[in-house]
C-alpha positions as CSV (number, residue, x, y, z in Angstrom):
1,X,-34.4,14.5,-71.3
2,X,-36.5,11.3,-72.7
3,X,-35.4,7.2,-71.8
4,X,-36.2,5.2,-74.2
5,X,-38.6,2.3,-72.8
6,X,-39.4,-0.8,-74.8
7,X,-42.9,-2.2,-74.6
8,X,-42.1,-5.1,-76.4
9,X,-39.3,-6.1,-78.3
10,X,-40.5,-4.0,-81.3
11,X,-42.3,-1.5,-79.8
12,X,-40.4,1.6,-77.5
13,X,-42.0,4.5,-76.4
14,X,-40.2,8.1,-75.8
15,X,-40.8,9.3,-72.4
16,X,-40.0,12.9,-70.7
17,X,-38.3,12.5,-67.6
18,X,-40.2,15.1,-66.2
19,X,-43.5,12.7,-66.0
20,X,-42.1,9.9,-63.9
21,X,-43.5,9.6,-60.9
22,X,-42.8,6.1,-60.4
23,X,-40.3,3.2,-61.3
24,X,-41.4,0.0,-60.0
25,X,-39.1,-2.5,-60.5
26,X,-40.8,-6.4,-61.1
27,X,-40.2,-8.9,-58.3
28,X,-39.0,-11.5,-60.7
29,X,-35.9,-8.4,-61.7
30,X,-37.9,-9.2,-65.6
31,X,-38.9,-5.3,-66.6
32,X,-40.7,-2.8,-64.5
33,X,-43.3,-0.7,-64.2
34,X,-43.6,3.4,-64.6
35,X,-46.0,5.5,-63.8
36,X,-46.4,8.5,-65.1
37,X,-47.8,12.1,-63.7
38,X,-50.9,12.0,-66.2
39,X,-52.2,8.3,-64.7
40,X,-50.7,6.6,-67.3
41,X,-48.7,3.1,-66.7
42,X,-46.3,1.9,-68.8
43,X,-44.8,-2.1,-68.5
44,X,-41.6,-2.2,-69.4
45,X,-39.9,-5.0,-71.1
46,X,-36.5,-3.8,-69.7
47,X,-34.8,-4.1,-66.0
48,X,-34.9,-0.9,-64.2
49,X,-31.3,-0.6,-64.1
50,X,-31.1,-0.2,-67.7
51,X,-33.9,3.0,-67.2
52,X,-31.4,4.4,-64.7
53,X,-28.0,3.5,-67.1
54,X,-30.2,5.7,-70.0
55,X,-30.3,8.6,-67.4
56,X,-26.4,8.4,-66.4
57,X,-25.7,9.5,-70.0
């Protein structure tokens, strides 16, 4: 399975569930942060509750 996560308003990248190690949501509830199993870390321009809404589905 893959969530959709926008890195700007134009911009989205397809990620595997599988490589999510991490969903840290932002202080200030404005997007969050994953990280995922190969190092990388993705901003996210979307609240993690609408991550977890793609993975209810």
């Amino acid at each position: 399975m893959f969530l959709k996560v926008f890195t700007s308003v134009n911009d989205f990248v397809m990620v595997n569930i599988d490589h999510i190690v991490y969903i840290n949501p932002s202080t200030s509830n404005r997007g969050c942060t994953l990280i995922l199993a190969t190092g990388v870390r993705l901003n996210s321009i979307e609240d993690y509750d609408v991550l977890l809404e793609q993975l209810n589905k």
